[in-house]
C-alpha positions, 0 to 999 in steps of 0.5 A: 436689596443690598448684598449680605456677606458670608460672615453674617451667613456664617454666623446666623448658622452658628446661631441656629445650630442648635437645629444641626448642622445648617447650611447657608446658600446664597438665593435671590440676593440674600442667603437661604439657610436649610437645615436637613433639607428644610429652609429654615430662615433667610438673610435679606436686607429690607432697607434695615440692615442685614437681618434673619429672617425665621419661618413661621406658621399659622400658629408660630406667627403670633408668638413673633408678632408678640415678640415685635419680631417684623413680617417678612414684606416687600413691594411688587407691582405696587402691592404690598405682599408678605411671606411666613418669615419673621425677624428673629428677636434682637436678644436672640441674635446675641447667641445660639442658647438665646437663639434656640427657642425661635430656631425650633419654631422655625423648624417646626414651621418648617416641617409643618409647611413641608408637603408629602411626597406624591406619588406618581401613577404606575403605568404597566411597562411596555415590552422592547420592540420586536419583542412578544407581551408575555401573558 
């Protein structure tokens, strides 16, 4: 994977700001860009040139597809394997208006693949050493 530059980070945040304030950071050779908290999309370079790489869901993943947008897929131990990301449009790439659409699927993706925070079990506290359990 080739190493993409911090001005087409930079500028992929422009483009999704109509999500808010965003935040690229580099991860795995590419760059990750969050939103709020939520991963959003991703920069890597398959082989095509640096790309944006948008999440998708279950039900967001056929409008990508009708778009052409490309699946997100890479080779490991010799199999093929793919991840909820797609290509953003050619045309989107032009602007953060033409952008705003694909950046909002990409958000909801996102929320939807967010998981609830769990909660951990309540365990009754022990008393210091040396000190009585108060009944």
């Amino acid at each position: 994977m080739a190493s993409i530059s911090s001005g087409f980070a930079d500028y992929c945040c422009e483009l999704l700001s109509s999500l808010g304030p965003c935040r690229a950071k580099r991860m795995f050779g590419g760059w990750g860009i969050s939103c709020e908290g939520l991963t959003v999309a991703i920069l890597a370079d398959l082989g095509d040139g640096d790309t944006l790489w948008l999440k998708a869901s279950d039900t967001s993943r056929a409008v990508f597809e009708a778009e052409g947008c490309k699946r997100f897929s890479y080779t490991a131990k010799g199999m093929e394997r793919g991840i909820n990301y797609y290509s953003a449009p050619a045309e989107a790439m032009e602007s953060p208006a033409l952008m705003q659409p694909w950046a909002r699927l990409a958000l909801e993706a996102a929320l939807a693949a967010r998981k609830p925070p769990t909660k951990k079990p309540t365990t009754p506290k022990k008393p210091p050493p040396g000190r009585p359990k108060v009944a």
